[in-house]
N, C-alpha and C positions, 0 to 999 in steps of 0.2 A: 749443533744438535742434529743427528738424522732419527732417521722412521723407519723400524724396522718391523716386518713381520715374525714372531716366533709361533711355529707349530710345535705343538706337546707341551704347550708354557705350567701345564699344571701339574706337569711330570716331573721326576725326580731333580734332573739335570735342566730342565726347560726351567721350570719356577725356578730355578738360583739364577739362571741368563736372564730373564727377561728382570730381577729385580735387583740384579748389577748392572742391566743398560738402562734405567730407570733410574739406578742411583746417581748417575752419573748425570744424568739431565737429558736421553734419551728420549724419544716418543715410541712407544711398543704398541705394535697390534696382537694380542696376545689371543691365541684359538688353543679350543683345545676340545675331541670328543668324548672324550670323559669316557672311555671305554671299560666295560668291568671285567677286564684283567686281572686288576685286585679293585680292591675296595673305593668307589669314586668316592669316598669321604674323605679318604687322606688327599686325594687331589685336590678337591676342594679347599681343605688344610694348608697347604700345598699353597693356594692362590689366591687365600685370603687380602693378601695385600697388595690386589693391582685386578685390572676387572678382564674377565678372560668373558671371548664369543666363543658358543656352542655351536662347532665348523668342523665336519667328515672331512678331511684333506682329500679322501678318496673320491668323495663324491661333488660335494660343494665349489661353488666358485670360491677364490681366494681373495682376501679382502687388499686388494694390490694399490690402491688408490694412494699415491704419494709415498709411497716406498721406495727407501734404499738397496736394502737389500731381503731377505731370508734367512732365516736361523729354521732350518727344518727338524726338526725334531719329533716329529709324532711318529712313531713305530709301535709294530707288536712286537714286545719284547719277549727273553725266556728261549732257553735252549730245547730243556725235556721237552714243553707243549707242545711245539713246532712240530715235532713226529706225527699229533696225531691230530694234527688244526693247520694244515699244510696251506688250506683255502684260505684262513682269516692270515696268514703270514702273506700269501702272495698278496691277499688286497691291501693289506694296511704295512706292508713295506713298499712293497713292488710299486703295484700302483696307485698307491698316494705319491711315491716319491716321483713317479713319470706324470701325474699331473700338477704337480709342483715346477717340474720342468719344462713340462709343456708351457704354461700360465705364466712364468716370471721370465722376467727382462731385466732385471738385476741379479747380481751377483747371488748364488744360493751356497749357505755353508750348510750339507747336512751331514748327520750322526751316521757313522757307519762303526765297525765291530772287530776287535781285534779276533772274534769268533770264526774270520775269512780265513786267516792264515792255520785252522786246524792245530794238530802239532805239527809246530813249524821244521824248515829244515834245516833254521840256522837259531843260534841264541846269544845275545840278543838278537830281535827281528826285527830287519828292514822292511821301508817298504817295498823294496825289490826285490823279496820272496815272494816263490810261488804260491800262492794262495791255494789252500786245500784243507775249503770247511770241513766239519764232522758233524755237522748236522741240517738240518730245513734254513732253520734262524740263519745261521752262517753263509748259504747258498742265497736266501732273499738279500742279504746285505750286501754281498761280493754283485745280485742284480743290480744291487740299485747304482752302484760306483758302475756299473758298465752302461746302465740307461744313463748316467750322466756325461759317459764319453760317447756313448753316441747323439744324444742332443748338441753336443759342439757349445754348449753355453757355456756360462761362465761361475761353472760348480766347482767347490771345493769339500773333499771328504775327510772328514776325521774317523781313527780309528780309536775310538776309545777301549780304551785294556782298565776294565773292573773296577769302576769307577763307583765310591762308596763317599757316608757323609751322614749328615742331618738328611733326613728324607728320602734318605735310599729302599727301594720299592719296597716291600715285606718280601717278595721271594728271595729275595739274594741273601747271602751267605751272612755277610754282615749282620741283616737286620735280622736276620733268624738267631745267629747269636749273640747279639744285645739284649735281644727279647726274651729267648732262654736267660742267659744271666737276671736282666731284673725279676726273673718270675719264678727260680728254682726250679725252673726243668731241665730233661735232659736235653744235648742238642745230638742232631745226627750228623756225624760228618763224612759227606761222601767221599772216600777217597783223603789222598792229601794233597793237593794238586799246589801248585807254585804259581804265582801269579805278581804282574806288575800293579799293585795296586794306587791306585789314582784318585786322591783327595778332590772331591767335587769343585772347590773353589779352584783350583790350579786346573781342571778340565774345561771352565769357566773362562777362564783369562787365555787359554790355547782359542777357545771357542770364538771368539773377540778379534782374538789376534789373527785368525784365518780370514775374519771376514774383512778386516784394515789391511793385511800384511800380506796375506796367500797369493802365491803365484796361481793365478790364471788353470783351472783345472788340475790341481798338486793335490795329491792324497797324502794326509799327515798321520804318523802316528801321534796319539795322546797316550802317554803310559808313566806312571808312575816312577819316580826314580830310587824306588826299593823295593827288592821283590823279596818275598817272606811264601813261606809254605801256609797252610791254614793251619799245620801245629802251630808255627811260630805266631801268627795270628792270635789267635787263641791265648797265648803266653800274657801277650803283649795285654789284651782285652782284661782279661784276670787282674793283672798289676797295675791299671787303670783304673779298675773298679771296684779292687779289692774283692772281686769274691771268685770262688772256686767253680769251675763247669765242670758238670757232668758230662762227658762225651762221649758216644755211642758208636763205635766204628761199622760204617756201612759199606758198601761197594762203589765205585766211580758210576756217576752216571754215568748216561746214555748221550754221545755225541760231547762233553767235556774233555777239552784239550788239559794233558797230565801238566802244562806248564806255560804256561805266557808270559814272555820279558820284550821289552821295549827299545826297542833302537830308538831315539828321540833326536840323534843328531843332525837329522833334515830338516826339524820344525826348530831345532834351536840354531843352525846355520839362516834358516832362511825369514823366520819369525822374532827369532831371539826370543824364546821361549823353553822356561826348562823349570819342573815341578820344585817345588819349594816346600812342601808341607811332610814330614815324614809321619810313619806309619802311625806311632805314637799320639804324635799330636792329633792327627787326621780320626783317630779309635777315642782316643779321648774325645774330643769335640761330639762326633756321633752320640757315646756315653751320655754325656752330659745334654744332650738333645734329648735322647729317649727319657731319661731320666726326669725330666719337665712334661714331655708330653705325657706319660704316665700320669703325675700330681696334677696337672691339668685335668684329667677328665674328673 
C-alpha cells in the first residue's frame, strides 16, 4: 500500500484517480478548492465516495505528511476563458504547480495539455515537436512542464489529448452533447475539429503508470488511440442513444487547434501503456452515465 496526495480529486479526471488508487487498497490525501469554474455540486457529485480537504494548492501548505508521491491535478481548466482570466490561469496553473514543486520531495505526476503543441507540425504527435500553444491555457501548461525542468525534481508530465467519460466537466464538447441529446436541443458545433479522444479510465491507468513506471522527469503523451472528427463523434453518439441531434454549424473557436492525434509510442515503449477503450464504448458508458444522473435528480 502507498500514500499518496491527489490535487483536483473532485474533478473530472481527479475523482476517477484517487477512487482507482483507493480501490486497489491505497491511502489517498485527497484536496480539492472546489473552484466555481462550473458548478462545485457536480464536484461534490464527483467525491461523494472518499472525503476530500478544502486546500488552494496556490496558496495553502500541502498536506505532505507520509506521502509517496503526488498526483497534481488541480488546474484552471478551458481554452476560450483563458483570453480573458489570464490572472486566474497564471495563479491556479502556474503557480499552484510551482508550489507543488517547491513543497514535495517525492515524485510528482502532473496534468498537462495536449493544448501545448497548437496545430502541431507533424501528425501523429510526438513529444519531440515543437510546442506552439494557441492560446493562454496552452502557454500556462507548456509553464508549468518548464517550472518542472527547472526545479530538477522528480516530475513527470502528462499530456492528455480530450479526455471524456462519466463526469466530464459540462464545458466540454462531449458533455454539451449528451446533454443536448437527452434534452432535445440544439447543440452548437464549433468547427469540425479532429481530435485523439481518450477514455478517462485508460487516462487513469497512464496516470498510475507514470507515477510506478516514468522515467525520472519524461513527458508523456496520453492520447486516445482513435481519432474521429466531431461529425463522426456525433454519428457515433446518435447510434448509441438512438436519438437524432440537431446541430447547429458555428465558427472554430478562438485559440482551438483544427486537429490533435497522439503519438503514444513512448509511453507504450517505456510504461507499456496503450489505450484500450474505443470511441464507442467510451460515448456509450458516458450515455449511460448521463442518463442515471438525469432519473437521479
Amino acid at each position: 500500500m502507498s500514500r499518496y496526495l491527489v490535487t483536483g480529486a473532485a474533478g473530472f479526471i481527479g475523482s476517477h484517480l484517487t477512487e482507482s488508487l483507493l480501490a486497489r487498497g491505497d491511502d489517498v490525501v485527497a484536496v480539492d478548492s472546489f473552484t466555481d469554474y462550473y458548478d462545485p455540486l457536480r464536484k461534490e457529485a464527483n467525491a461523494q465516495a472518499f472525503e476530500v480537504a478544502r486546500l488552494d494548492v496556490a496558496e495553502d501548505r500541502l498536506l505532505l505528511e507520509g506521502v509517496d508521491g503526488v498526483f497534481h491535478l488541480a488546474a484552471q481548466p478551458g481554452i476560450r476563458r483563458s483570453f480573458e482570466e489570464l490572472d486566474v490561469y497564471l495563479r491556479r496553473n502556474v503557480l499552484a504547480t510551482q508550489r507543488v514543486l517547491e513543497q514535495a520531495r517525492v515524485r510528482v505526476v502532473y496534468a498537462s495539455s495536449s493544448s501545448v503543441y497548437g496545430d502541431a507540425e507533424t501528425y501523429p504527435t510526438p513529444e519531440s515537436a515543437r510546442p506552439s500553444p494557441l492560446s493562454p491555457y496552452g502557454v500556462t501548461k507548456l509553464a508549468c512542464e518548464q517550472l518542472a525542468h527547472a526545479y530538477g525534481g522528480d516530475a513527470i508530465g502528462l499530456r492528455y489529448f480530450t479526455v471524456y467519460g462519466p463526469r466530464q466537466r459540462p464545458d466540454m464538447a462531449f458533455t454539451r452533447l449528451v446533454e443536448s441529446a437527452l434534452e432535445g436541443r440544439e447543440f452548437d458545433l464549433y468547427g469540425d475539429a479532429s481530435r485523439s479522444f481518450t477514455y478517462v479510465a485508460d487516462a487513469v491507468a497512464a496516470t498510475i503508470a507514470a507515477m510506478e513506471r516514468g522515467t525520472h522527469g519524461a513527458i508523456y503523451n496520453v492520447g486516445g488511440g482513435e481519432e474521429a472528427t466531431m461529425r463522426e463523434a456525433i454519428g457515433v453518439l446518435e447510434r448509441v442513444s438512438g436519438r437524432r441531434l440537431d446541430v447547429r454549424a458555428a465558427p472554430p473557436a478562438r485559440g482551438d487547434a483544427k486537429r490533435t492525434a497522439a503519438d503514444v509510442s513512448l509511453i507504450a515503449r517505456e510504461l507499456g501503456w496503450t489505450p484500450t477503450t474505443q470511441l464507442e464504448d467510451g460515448l456509450s458508458a458516458q450515455w449511460s452515465w448521463a442518463v442515471d444522473r438525469v432519473a437521479a435528480r
